[in-house]
PyMOL Python script that loads the backbone (N, CA, C, O; Angstrom):
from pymol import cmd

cmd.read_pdbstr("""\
ATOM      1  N   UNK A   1      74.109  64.333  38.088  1.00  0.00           N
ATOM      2  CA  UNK A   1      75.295  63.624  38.544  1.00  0.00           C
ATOM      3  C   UNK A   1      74.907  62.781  39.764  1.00  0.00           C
ATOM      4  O   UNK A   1      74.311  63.220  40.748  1.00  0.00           O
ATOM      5  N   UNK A   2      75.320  61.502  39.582  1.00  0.00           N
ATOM      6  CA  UNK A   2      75.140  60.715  40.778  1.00  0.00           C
ATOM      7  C   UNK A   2      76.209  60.886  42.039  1.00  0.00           C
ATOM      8  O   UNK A   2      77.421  61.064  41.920  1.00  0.00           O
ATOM      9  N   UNK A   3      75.301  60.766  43.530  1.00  0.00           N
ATOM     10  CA  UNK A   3      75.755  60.688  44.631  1.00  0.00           C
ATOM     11  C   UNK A   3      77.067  60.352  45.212  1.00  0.00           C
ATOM     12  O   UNK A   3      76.718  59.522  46.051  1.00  0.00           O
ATOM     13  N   UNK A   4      77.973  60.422  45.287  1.00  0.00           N
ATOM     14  CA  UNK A   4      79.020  59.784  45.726  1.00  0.00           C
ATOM     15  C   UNK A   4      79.307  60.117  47.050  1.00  0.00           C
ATOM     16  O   UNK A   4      78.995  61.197  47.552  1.00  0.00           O
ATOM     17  N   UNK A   5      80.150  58.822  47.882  1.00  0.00           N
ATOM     18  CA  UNK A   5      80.345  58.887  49.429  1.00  0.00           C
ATOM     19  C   UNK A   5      81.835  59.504  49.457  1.00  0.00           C
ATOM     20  O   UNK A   5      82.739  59.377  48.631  1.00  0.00           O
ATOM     21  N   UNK A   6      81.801  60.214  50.676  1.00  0.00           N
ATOM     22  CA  UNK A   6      82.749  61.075  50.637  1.00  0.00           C
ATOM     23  C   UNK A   6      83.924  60.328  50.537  1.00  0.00           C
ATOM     24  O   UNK A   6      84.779  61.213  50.527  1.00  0.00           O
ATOM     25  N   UNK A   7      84.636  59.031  50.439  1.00  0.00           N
ATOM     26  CA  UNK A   7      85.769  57.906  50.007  1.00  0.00           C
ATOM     27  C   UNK A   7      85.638  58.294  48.869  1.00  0.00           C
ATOM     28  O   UNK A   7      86.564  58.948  48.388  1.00  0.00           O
ATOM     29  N   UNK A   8      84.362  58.000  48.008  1.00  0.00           N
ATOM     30  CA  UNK A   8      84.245  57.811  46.846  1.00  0.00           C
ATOM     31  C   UNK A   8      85.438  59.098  45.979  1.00  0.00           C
ATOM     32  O   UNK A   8      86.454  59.028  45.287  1.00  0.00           O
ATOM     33  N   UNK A   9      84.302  60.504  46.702  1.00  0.00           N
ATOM     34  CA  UNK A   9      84.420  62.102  46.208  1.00  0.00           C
ATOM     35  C   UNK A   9      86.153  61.756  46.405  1.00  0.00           C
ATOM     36  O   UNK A   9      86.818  62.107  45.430  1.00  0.00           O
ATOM     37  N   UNK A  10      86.864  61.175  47.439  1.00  0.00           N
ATOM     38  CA  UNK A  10      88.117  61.637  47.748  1.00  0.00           C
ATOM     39  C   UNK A  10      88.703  60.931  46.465  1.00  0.00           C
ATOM     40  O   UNK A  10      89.524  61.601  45.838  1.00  0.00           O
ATOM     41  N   UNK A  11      88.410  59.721  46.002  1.00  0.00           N
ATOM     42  CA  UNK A  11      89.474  58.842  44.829  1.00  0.00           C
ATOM     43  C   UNK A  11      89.349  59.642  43.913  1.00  0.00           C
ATOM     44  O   UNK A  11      90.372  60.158  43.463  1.00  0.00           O
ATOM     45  N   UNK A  12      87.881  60.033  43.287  1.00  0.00           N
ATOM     46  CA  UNK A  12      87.777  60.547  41.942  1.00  0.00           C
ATOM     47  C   UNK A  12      89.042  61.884  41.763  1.00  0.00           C
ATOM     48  O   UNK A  12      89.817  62.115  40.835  1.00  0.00           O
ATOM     49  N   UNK A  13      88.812  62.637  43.186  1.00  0.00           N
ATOM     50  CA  UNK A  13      89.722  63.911  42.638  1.00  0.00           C
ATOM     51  C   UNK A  13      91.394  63.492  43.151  1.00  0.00           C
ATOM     52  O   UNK A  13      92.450  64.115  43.034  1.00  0.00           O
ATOM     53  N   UNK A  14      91.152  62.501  43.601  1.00  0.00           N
ATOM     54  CA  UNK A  14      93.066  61.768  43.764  1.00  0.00           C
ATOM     55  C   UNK A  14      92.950  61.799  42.304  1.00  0.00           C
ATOM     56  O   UNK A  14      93.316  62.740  41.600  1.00  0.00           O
ATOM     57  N   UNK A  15      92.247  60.361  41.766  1.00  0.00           N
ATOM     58  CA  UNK A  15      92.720  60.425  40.330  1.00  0.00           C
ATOM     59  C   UNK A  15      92.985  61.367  39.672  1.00  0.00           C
ATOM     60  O   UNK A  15      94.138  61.433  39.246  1.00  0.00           O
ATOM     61  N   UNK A  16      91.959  62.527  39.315  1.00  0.00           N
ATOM     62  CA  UNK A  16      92.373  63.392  38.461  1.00  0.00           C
ATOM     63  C   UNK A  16      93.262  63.949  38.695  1.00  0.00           C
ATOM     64  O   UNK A  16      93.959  64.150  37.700  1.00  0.00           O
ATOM     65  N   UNK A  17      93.786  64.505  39.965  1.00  0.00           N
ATOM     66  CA  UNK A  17      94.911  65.076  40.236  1.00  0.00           C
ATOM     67  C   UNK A  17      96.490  64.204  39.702  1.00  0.00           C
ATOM     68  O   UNK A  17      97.650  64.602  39.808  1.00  0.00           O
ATOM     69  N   UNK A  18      96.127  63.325  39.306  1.00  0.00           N
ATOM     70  CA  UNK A  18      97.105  62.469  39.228  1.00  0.00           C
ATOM     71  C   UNK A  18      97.519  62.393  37.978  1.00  0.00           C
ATOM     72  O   UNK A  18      96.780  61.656  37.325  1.00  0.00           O
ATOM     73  N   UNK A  19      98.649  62.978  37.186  1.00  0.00           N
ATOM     74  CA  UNK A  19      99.159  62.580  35.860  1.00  0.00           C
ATOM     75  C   UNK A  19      99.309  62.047  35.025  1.00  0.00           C
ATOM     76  O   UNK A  19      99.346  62.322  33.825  1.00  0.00           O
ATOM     77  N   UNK A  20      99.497  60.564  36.003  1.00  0.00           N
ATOM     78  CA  UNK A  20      99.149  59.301  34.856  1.00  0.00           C
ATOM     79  C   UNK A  20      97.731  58.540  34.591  1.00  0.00           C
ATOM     80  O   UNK A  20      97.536  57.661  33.752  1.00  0.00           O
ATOM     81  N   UNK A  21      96.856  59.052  35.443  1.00  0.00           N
ATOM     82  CA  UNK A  21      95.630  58.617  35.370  1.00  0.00           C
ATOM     83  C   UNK A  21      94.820  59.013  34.135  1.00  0.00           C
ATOM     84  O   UNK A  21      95.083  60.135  33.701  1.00  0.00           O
ATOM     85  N   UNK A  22      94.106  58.479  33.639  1.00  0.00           N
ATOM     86  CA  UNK A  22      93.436  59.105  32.531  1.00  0.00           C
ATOM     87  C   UNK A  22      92.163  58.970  32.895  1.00  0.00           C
ATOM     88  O   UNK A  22      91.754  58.079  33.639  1.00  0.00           O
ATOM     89  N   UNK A  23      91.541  59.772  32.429  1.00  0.00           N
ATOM     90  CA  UNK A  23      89.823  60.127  31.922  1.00  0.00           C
ATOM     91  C   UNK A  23      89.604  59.089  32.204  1.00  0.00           C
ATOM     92  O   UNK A  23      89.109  58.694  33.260  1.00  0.00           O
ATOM     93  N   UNK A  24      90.056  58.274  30.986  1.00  0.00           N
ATOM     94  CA  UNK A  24      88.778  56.732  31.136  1.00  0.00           C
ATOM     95  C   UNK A  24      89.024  55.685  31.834  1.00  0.00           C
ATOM     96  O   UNK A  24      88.356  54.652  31.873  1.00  0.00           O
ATOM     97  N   UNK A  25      90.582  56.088  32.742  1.00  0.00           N
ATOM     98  CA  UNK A  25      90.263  55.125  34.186  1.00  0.00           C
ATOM     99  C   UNK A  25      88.755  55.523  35.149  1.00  0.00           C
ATOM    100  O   UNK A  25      87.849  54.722  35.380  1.00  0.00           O
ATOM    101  N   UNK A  26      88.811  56.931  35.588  1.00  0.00           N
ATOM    102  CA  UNK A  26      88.336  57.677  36.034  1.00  0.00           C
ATOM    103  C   UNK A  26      86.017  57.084  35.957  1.00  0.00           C
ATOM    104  O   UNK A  26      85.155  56.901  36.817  1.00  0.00           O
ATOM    105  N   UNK A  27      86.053  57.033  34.535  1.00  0.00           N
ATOM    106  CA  UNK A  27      85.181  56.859  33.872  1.00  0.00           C
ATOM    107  C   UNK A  27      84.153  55.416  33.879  1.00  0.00           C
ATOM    108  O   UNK A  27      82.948  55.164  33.867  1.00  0.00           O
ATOM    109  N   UNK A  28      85.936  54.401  33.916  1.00  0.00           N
ATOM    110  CA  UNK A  28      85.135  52.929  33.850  1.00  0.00           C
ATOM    111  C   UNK A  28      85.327  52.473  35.476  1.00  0.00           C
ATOM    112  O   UNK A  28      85.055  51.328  35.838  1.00  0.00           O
ATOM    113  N   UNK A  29      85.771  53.391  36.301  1.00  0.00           N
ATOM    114  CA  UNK A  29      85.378  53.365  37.584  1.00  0.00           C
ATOM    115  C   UNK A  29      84.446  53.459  38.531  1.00  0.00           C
ATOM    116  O   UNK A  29      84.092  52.772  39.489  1.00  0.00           O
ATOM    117  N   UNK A  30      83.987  54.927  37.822  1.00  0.00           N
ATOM    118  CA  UNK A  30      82.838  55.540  38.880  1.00  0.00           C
ATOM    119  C   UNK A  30      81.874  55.945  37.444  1.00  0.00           C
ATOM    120  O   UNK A  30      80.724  56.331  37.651  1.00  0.00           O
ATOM    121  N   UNK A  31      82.147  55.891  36.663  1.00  0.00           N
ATOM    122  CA  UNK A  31      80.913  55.924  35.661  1.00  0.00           C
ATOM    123  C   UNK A  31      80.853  57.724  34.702  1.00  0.00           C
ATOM    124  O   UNK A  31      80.143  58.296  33.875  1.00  0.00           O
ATOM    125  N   UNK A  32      82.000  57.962  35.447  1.00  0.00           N
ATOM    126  CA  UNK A  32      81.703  60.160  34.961  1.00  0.00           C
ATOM    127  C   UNK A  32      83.032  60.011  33.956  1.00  0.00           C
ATOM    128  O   UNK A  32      84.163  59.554  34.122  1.00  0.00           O
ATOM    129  N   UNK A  33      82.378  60.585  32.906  1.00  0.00           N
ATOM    130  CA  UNK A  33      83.022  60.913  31.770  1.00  0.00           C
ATOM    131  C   UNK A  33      84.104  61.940  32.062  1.00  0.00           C
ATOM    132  O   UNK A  33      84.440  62.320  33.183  1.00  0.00           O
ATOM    133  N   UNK A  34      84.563  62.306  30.986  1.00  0.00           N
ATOM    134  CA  UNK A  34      85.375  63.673  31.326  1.00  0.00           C
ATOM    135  C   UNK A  34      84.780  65.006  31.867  1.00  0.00           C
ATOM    136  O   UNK A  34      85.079  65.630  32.886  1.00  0.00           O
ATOM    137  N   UNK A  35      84.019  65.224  31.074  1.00  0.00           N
ATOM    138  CA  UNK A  35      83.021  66.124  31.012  1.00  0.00           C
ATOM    139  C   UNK A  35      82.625  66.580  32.580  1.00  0.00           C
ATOM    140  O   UNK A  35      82.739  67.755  32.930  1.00  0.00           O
ATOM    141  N   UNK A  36      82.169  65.578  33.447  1.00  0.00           N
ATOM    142  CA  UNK A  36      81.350  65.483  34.459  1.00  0.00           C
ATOM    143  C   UNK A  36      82.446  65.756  35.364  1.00  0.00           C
ATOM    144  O   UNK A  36      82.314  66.613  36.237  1.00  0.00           O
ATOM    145  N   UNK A  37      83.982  64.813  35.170  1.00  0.00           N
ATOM    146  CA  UNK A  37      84.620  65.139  35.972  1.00  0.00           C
ATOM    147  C   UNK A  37      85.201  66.380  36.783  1.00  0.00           C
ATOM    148  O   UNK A  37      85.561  66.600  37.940  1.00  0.00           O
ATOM    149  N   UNK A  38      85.068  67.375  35.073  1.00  0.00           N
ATOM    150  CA  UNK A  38      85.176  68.454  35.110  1.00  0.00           C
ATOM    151  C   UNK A  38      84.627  68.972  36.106  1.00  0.00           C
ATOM    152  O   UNK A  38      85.166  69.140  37.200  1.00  0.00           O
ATOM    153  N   UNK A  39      83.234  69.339  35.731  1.00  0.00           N
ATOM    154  CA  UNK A  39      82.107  69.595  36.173  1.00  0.00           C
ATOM    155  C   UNK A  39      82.695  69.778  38.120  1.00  0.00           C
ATOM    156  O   UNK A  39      83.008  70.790  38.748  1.00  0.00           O
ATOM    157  N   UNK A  40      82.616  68.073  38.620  1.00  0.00           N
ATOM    158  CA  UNK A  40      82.557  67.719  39.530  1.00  0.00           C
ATOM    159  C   UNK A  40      83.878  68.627  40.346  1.00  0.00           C
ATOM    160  O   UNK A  40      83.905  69.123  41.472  1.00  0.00           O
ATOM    161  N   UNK A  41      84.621  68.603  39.562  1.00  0.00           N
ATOM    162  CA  UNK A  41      86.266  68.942  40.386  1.00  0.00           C
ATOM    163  C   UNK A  41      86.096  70.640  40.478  1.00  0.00           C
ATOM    164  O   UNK A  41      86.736  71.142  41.402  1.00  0.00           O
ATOM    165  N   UNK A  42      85.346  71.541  39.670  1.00  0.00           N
ATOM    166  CA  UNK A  42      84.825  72.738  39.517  1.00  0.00           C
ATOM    167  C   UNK A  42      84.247  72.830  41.074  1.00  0.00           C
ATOM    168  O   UNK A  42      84.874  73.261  42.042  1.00  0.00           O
ATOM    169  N   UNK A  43      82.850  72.297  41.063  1.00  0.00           N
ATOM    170  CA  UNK A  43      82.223  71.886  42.441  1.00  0.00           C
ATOM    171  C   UNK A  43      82.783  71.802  43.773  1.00  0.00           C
ATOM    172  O   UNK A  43      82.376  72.411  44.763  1.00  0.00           O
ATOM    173  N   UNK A  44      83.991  70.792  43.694  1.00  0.00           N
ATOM    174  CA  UNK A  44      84.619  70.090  44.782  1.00  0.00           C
ATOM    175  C   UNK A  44      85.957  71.183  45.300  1.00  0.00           C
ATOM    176  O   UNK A  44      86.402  71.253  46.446  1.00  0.00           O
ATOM    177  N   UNK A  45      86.382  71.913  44.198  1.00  0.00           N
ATOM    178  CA  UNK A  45      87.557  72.481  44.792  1.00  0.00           C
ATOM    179  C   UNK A  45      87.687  74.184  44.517  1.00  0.00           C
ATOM    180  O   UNK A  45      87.040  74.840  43.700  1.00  0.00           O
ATOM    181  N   UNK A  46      88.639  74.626  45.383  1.00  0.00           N
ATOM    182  CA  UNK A  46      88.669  76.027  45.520  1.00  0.00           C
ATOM    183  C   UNK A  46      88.614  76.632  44.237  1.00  0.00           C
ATOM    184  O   UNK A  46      89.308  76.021  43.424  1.00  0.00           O
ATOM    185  N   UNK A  47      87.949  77.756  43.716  1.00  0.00           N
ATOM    186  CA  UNK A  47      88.618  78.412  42.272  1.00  0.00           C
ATOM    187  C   UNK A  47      89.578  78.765  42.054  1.00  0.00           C
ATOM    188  O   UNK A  47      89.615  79.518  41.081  1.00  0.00           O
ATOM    189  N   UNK A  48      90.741  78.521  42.669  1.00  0.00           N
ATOM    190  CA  UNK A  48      92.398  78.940  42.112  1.00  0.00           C
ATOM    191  C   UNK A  48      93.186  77.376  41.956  1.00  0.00           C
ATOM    192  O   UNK A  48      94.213  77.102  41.335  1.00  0.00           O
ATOM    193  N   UNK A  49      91.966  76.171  43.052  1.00  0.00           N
ATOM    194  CA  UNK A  49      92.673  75.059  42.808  1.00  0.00           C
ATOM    195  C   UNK A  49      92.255  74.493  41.730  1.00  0.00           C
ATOM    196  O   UNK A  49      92.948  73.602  41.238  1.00  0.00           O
ATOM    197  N   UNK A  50      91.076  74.864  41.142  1.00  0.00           N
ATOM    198  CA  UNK A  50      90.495  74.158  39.879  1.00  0.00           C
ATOM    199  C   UNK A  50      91.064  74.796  38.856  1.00  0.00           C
ATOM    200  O   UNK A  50      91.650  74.234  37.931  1.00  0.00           O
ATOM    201  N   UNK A  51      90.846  76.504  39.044  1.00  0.00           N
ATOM    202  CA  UNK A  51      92.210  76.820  37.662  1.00  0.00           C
ATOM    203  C   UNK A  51      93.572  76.084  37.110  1.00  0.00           C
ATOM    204  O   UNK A  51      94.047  75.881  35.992  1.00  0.00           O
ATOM    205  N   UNK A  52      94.027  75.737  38.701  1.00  0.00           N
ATOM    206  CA  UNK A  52      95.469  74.695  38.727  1.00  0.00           C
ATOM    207  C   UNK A  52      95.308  74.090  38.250  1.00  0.00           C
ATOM    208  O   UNK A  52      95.982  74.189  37.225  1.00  0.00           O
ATOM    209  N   UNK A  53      94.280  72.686  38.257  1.00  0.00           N
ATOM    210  CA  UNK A  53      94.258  71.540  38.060  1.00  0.00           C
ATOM    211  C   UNK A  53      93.814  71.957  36.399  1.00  0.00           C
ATOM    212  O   UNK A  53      93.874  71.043  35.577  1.00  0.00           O
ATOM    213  N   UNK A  54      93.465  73.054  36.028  1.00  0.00           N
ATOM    214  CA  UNK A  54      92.739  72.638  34.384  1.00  0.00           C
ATOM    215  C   UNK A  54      93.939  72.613  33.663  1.00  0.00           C
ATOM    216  O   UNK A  54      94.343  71.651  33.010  1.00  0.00           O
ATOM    217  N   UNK A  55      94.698  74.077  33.843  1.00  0.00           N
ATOM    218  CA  UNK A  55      95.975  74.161  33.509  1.00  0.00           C
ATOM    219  C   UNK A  55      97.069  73.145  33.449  1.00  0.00           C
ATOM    220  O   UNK A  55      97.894  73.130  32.535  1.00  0.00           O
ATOM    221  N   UNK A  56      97.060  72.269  34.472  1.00  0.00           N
ATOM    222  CA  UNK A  56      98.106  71.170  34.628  1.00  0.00           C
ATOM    223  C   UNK A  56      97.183  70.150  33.460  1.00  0.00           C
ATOM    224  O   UNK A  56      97.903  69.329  32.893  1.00  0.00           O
ATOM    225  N   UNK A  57      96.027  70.125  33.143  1.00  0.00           N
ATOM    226  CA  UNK A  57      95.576  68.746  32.459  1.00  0.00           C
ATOM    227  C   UNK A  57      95.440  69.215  31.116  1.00  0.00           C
ATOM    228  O   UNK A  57      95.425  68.354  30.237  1.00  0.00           O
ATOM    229  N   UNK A  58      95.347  70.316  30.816  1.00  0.00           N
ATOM    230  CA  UNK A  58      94.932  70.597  29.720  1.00  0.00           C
ATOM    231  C   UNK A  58      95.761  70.558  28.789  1.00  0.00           C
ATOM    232  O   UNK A  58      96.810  71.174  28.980  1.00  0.00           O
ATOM    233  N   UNK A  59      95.603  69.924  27.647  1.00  0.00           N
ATOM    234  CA  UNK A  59      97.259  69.349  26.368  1.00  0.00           C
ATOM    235  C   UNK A  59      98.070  68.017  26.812  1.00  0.00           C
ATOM    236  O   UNK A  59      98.975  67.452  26.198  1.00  0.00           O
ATOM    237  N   UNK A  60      97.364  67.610  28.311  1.00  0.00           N
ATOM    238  CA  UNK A  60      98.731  66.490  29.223  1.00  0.00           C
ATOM    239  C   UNK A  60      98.169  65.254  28.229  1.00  0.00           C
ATOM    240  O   UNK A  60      96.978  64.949  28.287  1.00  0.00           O
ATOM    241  N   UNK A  61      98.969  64.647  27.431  1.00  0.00           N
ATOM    242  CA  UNK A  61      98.128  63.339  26.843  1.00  0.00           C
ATOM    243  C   UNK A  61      98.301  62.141  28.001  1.00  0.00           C
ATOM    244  O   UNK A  61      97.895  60.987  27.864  1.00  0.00           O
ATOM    245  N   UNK A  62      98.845  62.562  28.916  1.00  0.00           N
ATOM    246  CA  UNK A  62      98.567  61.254  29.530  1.00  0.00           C
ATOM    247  C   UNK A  62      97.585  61.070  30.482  1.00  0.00           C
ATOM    248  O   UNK A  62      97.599  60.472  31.558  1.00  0.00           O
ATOM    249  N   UNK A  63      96.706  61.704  29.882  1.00  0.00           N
ATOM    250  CA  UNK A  63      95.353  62.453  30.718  1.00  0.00           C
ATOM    251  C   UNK A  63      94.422  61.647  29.907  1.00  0.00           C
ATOM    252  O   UNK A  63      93.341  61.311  30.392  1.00  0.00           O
ATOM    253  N   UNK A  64      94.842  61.227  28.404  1.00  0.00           N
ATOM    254  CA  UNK A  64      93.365  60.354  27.240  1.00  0.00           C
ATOM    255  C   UNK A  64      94.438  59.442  27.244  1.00  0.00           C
ATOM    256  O   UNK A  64      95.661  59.582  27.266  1.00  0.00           O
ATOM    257  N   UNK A  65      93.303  57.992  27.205  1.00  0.00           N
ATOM    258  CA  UNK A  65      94.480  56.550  26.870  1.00  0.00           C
ATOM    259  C   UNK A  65      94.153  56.572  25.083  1.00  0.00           C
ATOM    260  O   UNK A  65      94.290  55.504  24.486  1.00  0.00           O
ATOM    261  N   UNK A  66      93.801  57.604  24.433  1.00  0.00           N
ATOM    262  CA  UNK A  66      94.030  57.534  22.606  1.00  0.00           C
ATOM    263  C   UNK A  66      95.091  58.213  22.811  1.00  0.00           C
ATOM    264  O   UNK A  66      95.954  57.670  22.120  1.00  0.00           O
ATOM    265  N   UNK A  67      95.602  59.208  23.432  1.00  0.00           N
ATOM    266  CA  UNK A  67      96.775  60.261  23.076  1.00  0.00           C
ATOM    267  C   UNK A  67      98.376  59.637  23.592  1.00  0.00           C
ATOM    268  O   UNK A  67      99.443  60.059  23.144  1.00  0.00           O
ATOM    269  N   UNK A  68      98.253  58.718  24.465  1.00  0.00           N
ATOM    270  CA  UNK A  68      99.204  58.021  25.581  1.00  0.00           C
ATOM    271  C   UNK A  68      99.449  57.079  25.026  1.00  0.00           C
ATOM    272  O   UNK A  68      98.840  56.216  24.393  1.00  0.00           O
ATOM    273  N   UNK A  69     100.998  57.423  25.476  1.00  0.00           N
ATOM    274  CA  UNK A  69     102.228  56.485  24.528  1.00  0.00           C
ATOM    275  C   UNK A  69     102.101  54.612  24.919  1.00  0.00           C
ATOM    276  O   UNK A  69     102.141  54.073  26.025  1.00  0.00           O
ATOM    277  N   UNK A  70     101.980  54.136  23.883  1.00  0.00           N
ATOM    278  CA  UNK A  70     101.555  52.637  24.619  1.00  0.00           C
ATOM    279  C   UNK A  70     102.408  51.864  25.034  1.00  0.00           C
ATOM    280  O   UNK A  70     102.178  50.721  25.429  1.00  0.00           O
ATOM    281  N   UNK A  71     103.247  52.284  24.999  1.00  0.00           N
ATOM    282  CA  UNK A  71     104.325  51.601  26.201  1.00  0.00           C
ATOM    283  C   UNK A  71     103.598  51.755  27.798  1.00  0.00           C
ATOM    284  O   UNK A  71     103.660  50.745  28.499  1.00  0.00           O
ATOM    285  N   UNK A  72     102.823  53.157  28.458  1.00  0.00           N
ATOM    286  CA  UNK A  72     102.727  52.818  29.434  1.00  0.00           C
ATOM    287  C   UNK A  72     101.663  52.206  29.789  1.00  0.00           C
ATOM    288  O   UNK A  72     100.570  52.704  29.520  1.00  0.00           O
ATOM    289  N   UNK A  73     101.749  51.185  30.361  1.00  0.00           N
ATOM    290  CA  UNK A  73     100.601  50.267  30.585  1.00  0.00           C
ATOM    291  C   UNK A  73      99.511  50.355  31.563  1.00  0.00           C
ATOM    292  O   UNK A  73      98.344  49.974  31.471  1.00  0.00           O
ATOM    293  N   UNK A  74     100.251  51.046  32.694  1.00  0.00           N
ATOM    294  CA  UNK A  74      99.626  51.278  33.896  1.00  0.00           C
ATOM    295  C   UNK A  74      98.915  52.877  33.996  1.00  0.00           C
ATOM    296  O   UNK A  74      98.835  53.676  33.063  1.00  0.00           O
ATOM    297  N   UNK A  75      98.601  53.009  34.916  1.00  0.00           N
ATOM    298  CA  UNK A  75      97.960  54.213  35.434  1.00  0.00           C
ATOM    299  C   UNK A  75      98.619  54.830  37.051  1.00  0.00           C
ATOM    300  O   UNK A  75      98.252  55.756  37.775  1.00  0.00           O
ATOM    301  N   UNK A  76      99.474  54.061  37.137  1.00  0.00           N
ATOM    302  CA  UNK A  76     100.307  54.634  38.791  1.00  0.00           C
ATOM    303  C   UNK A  76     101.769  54.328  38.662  1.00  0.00           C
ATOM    304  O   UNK A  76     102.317  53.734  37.733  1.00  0.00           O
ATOM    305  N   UNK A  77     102.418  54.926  39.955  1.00  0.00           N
ATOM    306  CA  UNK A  77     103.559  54.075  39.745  1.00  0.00           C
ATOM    307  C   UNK A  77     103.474  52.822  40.287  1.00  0.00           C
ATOM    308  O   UNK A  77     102.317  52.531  40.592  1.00  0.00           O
ATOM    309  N   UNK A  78     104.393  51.870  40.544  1.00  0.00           N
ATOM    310  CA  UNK A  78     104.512  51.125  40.894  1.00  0.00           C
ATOM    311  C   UNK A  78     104.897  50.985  42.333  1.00  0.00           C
ATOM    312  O   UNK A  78     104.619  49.953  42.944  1.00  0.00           O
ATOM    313  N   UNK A  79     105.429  51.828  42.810  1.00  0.00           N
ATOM    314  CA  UNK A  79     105.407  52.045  44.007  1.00  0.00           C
ATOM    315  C   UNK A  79     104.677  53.111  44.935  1.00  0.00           C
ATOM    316  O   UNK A  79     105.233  53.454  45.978  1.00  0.00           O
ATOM    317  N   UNK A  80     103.570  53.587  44.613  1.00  0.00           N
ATOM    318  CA  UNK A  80     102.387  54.588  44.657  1.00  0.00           C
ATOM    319  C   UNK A  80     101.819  53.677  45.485  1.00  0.00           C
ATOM    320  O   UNK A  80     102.158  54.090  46.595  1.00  0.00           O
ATOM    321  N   UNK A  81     101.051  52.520  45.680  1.00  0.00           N
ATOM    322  CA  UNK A  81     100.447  51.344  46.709  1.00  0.00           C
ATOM    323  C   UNK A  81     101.196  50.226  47.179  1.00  0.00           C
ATOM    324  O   UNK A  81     101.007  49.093  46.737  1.00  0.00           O
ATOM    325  N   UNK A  82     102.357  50.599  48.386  1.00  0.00           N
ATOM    326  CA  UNK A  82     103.221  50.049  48.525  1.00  0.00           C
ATOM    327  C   UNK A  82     102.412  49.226  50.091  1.00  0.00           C
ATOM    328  O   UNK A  82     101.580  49.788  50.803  1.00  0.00           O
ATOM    329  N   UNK A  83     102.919  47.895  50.285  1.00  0.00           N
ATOM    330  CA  UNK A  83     102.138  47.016  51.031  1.00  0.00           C
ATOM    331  C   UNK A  83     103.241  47.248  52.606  1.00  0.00           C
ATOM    332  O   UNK A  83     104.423  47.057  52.890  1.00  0.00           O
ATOM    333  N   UNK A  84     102.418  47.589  53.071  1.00  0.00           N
ATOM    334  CA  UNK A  84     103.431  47.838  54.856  1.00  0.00           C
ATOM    335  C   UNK A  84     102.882  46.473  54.950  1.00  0.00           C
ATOM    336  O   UNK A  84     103.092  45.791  55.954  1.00  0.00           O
TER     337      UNK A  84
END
""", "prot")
cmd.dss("prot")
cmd.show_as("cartoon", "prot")
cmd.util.cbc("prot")
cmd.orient("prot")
């Protein structure tokens, strides 16, 4: 697994933590498949917070953009990066 700067480490596990984000935002971002993400978020976080997080993703289709309803277009809300 390649290096990442601790900004970097912080987006990847925002994203995943994040509901509407999927895998292969995640993927054509920083380059880590699902797989790795796994991997990585195992690594990065407590063992009761990574149990959390598998549990919350696991079956979520809006976690794969094949399983996700195509109406939604985006990956955030819309008011998630709001401009002060």
């Amino acid at each position: 697994m390649q290096a990442f700067t601790a900004h970097e480490l912080s987006r990847i596990i925002e994203m995943a933590w994040e509901d509407r984000t999927p895998f292969e935002a995640i993927e054509v971002q920083f380059g880590l498949a699902q797989a790795q993400v796994i991997q990585l978020m195992r690594k990065e976080l407590k063992p009761s917070s990574f149990r959390s997080w598998r549990k919350r993703t696991q079956g979520r289709s809006s976690k794969h953009l094949a399983k996700r309803n195509p109406a939604i277009s985006r990956g955030y809300c819309p008011t998630q990066y709001k401009q002060r």
